[in-house]
C-alpha positions in Angstrom: 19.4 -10.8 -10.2 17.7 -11.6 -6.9 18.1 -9.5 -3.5 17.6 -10.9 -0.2 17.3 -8.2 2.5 16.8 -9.7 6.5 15.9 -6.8 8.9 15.6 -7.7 12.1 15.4 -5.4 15.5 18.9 -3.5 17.0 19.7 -5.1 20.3 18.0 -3.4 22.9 14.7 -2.7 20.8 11.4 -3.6 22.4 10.4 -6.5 20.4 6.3 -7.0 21.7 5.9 -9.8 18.6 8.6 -11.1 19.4 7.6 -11.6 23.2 4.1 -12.6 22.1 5.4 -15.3 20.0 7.8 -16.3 22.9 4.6 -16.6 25.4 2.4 -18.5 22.5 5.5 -21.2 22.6 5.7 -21.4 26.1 1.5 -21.9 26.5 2.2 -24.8 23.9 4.1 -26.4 25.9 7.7 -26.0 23.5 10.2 -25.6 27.3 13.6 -24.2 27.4 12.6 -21.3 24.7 14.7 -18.4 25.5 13.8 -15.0 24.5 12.4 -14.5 20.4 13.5 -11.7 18.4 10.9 -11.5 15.0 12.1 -9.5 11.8 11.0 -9.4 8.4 12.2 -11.0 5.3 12.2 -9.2 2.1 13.4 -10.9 -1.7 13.5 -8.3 -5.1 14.1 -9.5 -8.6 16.1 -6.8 -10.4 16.5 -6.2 -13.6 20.3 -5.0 -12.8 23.0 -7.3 -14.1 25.7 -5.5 -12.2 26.5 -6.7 -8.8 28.0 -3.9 -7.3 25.2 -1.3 -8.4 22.5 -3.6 -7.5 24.2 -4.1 -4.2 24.3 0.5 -4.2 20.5 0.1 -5.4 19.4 -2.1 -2.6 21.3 -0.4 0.0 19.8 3.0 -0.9 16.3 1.5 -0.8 16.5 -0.1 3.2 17.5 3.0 3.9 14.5 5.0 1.7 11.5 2.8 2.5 12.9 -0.6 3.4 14.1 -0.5 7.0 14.3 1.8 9.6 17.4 2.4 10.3 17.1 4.1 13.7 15.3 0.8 15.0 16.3 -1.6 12.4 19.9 -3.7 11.2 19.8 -5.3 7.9 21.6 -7.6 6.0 21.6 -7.7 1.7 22.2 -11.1 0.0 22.3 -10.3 -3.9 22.4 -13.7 -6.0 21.9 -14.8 -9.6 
């Protein structure tokens, strides 16, 4: 079973990547970009067959190691 975690920044976070990557746009000449908000992008094979543990398994890891959860949202995708 595969897990797809997407963590991204809680509104109102300083993002600096995120505005870096906004002025690199701008300087190459991409217009009408409004303000970028970067995350990460995290996928685990696991060997867990059951959806709803997997689903407990992943949770309890974003908030262990995965995310920061004073900072961070997530969301979990578990698939075949």
């Amino acid at each position: 079973m595969k897990a797809r975690i997407h963590i991204t920044l809680k509104t109102g976070v300083l993002d600096p990547q995120g505005k870096a990557i906004e002025g690199a746009l701008a300087s190459l000449g991409f217009g009408g970009v409004g303000e970028v908000r970067q995350g990460k992008y995290i996928e685990i094979d696991l060997a867990e067959k059951d959806r709803a543990k997997a689903a407990l398994e992943i949770e309890d890891m974003c908030h262990k190691l995965l995310a920061n959860t004073v900072i961070e949202n997530y969301e979990i995708e578990i698939g075949e």
